[in-house]
C-alpha positions as CSV (number, residue, x, y, z in Angstrom):
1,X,29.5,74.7,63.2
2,X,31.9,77.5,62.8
3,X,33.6,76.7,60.1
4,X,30.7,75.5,58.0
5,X,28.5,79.0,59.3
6,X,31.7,80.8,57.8
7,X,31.8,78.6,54.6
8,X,28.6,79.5,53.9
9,X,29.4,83.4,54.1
10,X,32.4,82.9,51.8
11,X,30.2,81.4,49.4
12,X,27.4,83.8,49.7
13,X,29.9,86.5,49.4
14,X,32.1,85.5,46.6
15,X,29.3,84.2,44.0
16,X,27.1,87.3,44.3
17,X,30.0,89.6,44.3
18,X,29.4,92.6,41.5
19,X,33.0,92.3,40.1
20,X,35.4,89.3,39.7
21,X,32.4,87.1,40.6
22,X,33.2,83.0,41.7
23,X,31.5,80.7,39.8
24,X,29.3,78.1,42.3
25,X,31.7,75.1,40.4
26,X,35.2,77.2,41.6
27,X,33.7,77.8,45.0
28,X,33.2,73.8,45.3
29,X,36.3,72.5,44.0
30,X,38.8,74.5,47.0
31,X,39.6,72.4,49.7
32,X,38.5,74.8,52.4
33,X,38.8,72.0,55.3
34,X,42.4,71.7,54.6
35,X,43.2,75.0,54.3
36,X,41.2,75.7,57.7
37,X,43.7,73.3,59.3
38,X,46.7,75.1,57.8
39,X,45.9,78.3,58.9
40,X,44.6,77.3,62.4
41,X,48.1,77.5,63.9
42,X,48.7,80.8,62.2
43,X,49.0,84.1,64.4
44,X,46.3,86.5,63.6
45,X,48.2,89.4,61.6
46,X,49.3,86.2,59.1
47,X,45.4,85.2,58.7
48,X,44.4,88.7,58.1
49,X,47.2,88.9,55.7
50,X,46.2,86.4,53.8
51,X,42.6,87.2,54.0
52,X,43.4,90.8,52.2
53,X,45.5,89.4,49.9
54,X,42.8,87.0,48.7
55,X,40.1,89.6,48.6
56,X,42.4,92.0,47.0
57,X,42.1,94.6,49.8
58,X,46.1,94.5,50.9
59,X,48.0,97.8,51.4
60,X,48.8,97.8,47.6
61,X,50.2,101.3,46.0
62,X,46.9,101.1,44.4
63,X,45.0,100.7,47.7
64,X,46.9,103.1,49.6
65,X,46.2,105.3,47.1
66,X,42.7,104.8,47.3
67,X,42.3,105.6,51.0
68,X,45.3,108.2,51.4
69,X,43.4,111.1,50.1
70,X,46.2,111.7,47.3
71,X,44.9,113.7,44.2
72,X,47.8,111.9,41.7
73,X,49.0,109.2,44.2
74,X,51.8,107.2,43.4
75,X,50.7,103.7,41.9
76,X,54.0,102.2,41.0
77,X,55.5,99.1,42.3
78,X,58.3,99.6,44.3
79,X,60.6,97.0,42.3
80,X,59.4,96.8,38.8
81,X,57.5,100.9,38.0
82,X,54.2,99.0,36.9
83,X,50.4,100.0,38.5
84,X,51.0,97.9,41.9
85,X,47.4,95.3,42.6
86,X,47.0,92.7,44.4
87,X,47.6,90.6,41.7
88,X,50.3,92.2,40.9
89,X,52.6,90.3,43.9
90,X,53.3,87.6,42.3
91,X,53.4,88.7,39.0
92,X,56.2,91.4,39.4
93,X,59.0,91.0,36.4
94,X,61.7,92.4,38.9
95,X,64.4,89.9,38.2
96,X,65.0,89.6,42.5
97,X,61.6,88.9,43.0
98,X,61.8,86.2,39.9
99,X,65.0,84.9,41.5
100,X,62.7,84.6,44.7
101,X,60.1,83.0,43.6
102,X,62.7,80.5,41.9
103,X,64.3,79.7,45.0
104,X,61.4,79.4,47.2
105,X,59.9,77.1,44.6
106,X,62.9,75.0,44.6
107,X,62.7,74.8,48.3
108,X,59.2,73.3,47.8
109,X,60.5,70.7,45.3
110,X,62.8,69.9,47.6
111,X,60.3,69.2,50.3
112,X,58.1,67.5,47.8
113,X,60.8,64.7,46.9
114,X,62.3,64.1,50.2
115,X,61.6,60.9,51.7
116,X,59.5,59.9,49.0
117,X,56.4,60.9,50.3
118,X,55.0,62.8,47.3
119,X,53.4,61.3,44.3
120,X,55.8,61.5,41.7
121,X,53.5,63.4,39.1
122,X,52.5,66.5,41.7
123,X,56.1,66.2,43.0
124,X,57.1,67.6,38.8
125,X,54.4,69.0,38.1
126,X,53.5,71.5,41.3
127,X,56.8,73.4,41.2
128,X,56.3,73.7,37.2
129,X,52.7,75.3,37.8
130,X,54.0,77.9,39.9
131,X,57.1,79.2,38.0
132,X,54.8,79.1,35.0
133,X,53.1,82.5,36.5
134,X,49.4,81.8,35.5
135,X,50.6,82.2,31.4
136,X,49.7,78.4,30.9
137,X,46.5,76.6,32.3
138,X,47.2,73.6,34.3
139,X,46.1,71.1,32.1
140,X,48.1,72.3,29.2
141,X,51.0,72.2,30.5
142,X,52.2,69.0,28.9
143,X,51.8,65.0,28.6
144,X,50.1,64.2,32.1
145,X,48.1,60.7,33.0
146,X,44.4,60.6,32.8
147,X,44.5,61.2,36.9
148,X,47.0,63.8,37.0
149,X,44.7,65.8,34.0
150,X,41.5,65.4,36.3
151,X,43.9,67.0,39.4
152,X,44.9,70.0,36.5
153,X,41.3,70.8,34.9
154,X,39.9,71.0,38.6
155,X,42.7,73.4,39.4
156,X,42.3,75.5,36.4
157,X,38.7,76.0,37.3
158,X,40.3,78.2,40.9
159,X,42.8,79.6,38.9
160,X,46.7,80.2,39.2
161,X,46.5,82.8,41.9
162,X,44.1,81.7,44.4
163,X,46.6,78.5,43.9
164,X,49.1,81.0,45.1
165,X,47.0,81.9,48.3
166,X,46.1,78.1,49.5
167,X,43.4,77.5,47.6
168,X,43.8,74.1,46.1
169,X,41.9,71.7,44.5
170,X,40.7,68.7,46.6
171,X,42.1,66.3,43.8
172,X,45.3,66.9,45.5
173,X,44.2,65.4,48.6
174,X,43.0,62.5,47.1
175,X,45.4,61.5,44.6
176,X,48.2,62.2,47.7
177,X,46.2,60.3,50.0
178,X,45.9,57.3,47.9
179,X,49.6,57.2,47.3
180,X,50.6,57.1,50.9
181,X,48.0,54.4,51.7
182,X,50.0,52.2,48.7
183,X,53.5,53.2,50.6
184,X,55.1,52.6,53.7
185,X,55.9,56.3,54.7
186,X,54.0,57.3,58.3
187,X,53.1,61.1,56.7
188,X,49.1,60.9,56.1
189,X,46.9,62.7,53.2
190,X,45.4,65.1,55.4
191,X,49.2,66.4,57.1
192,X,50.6,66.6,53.8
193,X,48.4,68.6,52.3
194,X,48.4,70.9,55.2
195,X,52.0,71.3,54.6
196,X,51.3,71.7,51.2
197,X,49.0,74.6,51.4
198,X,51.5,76.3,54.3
199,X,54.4,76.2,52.0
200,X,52.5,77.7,49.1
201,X,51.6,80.3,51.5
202,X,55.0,81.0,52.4
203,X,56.2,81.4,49.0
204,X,53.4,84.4,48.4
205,X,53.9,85.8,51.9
206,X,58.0,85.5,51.1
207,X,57.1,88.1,48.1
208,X,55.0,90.1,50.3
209,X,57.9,91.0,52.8
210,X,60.5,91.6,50.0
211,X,58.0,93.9,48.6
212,X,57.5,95.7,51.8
213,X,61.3,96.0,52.8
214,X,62.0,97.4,49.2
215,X,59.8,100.0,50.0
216,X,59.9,101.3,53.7
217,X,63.5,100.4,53.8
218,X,64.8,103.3,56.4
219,X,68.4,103.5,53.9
220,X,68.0,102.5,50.6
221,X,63.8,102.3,50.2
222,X,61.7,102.9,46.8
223,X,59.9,106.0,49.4
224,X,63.0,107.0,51.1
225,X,64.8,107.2,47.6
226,X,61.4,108.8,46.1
227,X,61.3,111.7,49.1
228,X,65.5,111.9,48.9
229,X,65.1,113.0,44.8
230,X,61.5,114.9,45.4
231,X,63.9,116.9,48.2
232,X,66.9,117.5,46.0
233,X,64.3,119.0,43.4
234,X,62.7,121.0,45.9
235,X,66.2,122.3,47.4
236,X,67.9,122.9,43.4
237,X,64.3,125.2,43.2
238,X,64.1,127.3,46.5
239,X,67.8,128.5,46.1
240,X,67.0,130.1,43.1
241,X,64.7,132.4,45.1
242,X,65.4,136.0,44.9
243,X,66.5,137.7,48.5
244,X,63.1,140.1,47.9
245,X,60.9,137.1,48.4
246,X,61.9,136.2,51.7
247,X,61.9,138.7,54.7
248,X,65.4,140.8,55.4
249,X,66.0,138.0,58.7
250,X,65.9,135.4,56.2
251,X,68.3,135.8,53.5
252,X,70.7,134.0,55.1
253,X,68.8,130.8,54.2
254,X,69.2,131.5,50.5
255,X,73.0,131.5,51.3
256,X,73.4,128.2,51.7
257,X,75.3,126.1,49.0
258,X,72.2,123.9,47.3
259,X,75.3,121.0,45.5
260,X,76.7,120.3,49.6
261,X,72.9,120.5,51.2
262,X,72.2,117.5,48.8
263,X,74.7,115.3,49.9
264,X,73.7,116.5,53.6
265,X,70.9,113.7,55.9
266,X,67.7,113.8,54.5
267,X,66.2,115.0,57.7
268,X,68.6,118.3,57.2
269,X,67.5,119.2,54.0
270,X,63.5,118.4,54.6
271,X,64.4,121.4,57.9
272,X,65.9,123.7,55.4
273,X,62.9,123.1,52.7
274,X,60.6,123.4,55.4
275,X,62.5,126.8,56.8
276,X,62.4,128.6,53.5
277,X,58.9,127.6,52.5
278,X,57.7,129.2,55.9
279,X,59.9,131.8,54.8
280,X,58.2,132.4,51.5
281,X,54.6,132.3,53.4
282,X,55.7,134.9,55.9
283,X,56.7,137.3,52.7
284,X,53.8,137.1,50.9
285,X,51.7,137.5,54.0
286,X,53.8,141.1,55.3
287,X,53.2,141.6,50.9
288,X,49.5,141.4,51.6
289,X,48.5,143.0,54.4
290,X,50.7,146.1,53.3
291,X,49.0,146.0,50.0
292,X,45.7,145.8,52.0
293,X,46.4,148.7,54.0
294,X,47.7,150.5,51.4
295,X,44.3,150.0,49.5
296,X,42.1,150.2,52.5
297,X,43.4,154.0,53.1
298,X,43.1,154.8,49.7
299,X,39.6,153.6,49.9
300,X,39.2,155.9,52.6
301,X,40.2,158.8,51.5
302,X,39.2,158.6,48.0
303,X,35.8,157.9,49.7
304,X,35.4,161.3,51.9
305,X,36.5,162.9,49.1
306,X,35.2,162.0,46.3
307,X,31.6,161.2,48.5
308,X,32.0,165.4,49.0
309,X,32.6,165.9,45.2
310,X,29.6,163.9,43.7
311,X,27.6,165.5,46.3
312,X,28.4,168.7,44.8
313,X,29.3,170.0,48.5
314,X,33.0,171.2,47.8
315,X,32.0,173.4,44.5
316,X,29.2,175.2,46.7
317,X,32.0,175.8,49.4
318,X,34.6,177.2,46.5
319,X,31.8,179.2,45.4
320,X,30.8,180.8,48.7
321,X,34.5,181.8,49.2
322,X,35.2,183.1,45.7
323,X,31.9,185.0,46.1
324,X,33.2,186.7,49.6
325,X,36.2,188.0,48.2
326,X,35.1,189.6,45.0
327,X,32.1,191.2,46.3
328,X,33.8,193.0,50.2
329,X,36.3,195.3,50.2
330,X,37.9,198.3,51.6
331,X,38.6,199.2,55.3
332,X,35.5,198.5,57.0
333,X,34.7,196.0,54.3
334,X,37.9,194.0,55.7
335,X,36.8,193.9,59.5
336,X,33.3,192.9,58.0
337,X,35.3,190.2,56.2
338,X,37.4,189.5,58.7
339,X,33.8,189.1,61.5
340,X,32.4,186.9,58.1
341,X,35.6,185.0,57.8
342,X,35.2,184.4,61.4
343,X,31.8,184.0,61.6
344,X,32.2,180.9,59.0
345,X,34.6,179.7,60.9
346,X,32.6,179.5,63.7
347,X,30.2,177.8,61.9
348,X,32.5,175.0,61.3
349,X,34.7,174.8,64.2
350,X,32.4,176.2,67.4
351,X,31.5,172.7,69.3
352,X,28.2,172.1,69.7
353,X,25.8,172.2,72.3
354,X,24.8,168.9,74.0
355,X,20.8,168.3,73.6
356,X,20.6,168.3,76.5
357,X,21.7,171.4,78.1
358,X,19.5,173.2,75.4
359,X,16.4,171.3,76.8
360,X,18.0,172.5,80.4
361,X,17.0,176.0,79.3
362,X,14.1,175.1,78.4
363,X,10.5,176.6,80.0
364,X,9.0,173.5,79.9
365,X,11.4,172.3,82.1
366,X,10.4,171.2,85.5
367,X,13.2,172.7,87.3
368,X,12.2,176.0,86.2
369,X,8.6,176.1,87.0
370,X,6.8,177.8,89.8
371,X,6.3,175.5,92.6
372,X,2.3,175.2,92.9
């Protein structure tokens, strides 16, 4: 119940899906019984492997991309340069993954002709369908008989690629099937197609791991290569920094020879990238908040003052002064100025009485009044 309650989710899902839609007559023609049985045995992270793969939602460049929050992430395939999709796996033009997918097809040939057991037109033609990469439909591929044709239309309506990821047509079955019952060889339809569908599994999962060692290779990896050269950029950059734009206790960083720190671990020169960038920050931070203090206490002061001027305060001040000193003169005239002087003085420098010891004072206050 299971397997025919999921079935009818995969079909729900693929027929009515808004891009790259299966057509109801593809859906029907994949042996999904078969291809149950192959991957029953399989530990989960393989089925969920193959499940992204098929749905296109495996941790692609593309896909990373997608999810990794990257303005301009990096798309290219780790072995060839082009836009990495999930189709894309077994399409790459890298001549090691060719050589691969050559060998790992031959290793199915060789499976396929041992003993016998394979009918002799799926035993040439399978291998042939593979290396031909999805350029060719099935059926075109050459002279075939009238039963081997029906086998390669009913493939060509799933397609190369979903070939590539188990599914098959149920033709296979049945042509195989019928052979074995005609031959003396123990190995039943149902097992060999089983087989079948495992090994053309293992030839697309075979690309997958090449794919992921050429890039998360610790030594010699497409990203450990990609961060080594986006490193020696940096480092050729930084040590053309001037001493001025790093603080006075870290000039010695810029004294480091750029051509030997290169050739030094990667993990060395990521610390010294990482030193002077901090470096840099710490500069332009001490830049700014001198620049805002400097600002801030011009603000100040231009402000008292220039609040004073447009107020017209400081020209009535000269003008009382000026007026002071033409007008008193003389003897007595200079003790009077002297007691004005003062007296002006006062008026600006005497402290001034708290509120409250004026009120103190005060006859309303009750501390002064009569008892009654």
């Amino acid at each position: 119940m299971r397997f025919h309650e999921s079935k009818t989710s995969a079909r729900r899902f693929h027929t009515n899906k808004k891009t790259k839609r299966w057509t109801e007559e593809c859906f029907d023609e994949i042996d999904w019984e078969h291809l149950e049985l192959a991957l029953k045995n399989k530990p989960e992270g393989y089925k969920v492997w193959r499940s992204k793969q098929n749905s296109g939602f495996c941790g692609t460049r593309v896909q990373v991309g997608r999810y990794g929050g990257e303005f301009q992430p990096d798309e290219k395939c780790p072995n060839c340069g082009q836009r990495e999709i999930a189709e894309h796996l077994m399409l790459c033009p890298n001549q090691d993954r060719t050589r691969l997918l050559k060998e790992q097809t031959e290793n199915l040939e060789e499976w396929l002709y041992q003993d016998e057991k394979t009918e002799p037109e799926l035993a040439y033609w399978i291998p042939k369908y593979i290396r031909m990469r999805g350029t060719t439909k099935f059926a075109a591929m050459g002279e075939m008989s009238a039963t081997m044709r029906l086998i390669a239309e009913s493939q060509d309506k799933i397609g190369w690629r979903r070939f590539t990821e188990g599914c098959i047509s149920k033709e296979f079955n049945r042509r195989q099937t019928f052979f074995l019952q005609m031959t003396s060889n123990r190995l039943n339809g149902k097992d060999w197609t089983k087989q079948l569908i495992s090994r053309l599994l293992q030839i697309t999962h075979s690309q997958w791991i090449y794919r992921n060692i050429s890039l998360h290779d610790r030594s010699n990896g497409y990203l450990r290569n990609k961060t080594a050269e986006d490193l020696a950029e940096e480092i050729h950059r930084l040590a053309e920094l001037q001493p001025e734009e790093v603080p006075a206790e870290s000039t010695f960083l810029l004294e480091v020879d750029a051509g030997k720190l290169t050739k030094e671990h990667i993990e060395t020169q990521a610390y010294w990238v990482v030193a002077v960038r901090a470096a840099r920050k710490a500069k332009a931070e001490q830049s700014a908040k001198a620049a805002g203090d400097k600002r801030r206490m011009k603000r100040k002061s231009s402000g008292r003052l220039s609040s004073r001027a447009n107020l017209g305060v400081t020209e009535v001040e000269r003008e009382i002064i000026r007026d002071r000193i033409n007008n008193i003169s003389g003897g007595e005239s200079t003790i009077r100025l002297e007691e004005h002087n003062q007296t002006f003085l006062d008026a600006f420098v005497k402290k001034r009485p708290h509120p409250s010891s004026i009120t103190r004072l005060m006859k309303s206050n009750k501390r002064l009044r009569k008892p009654d």
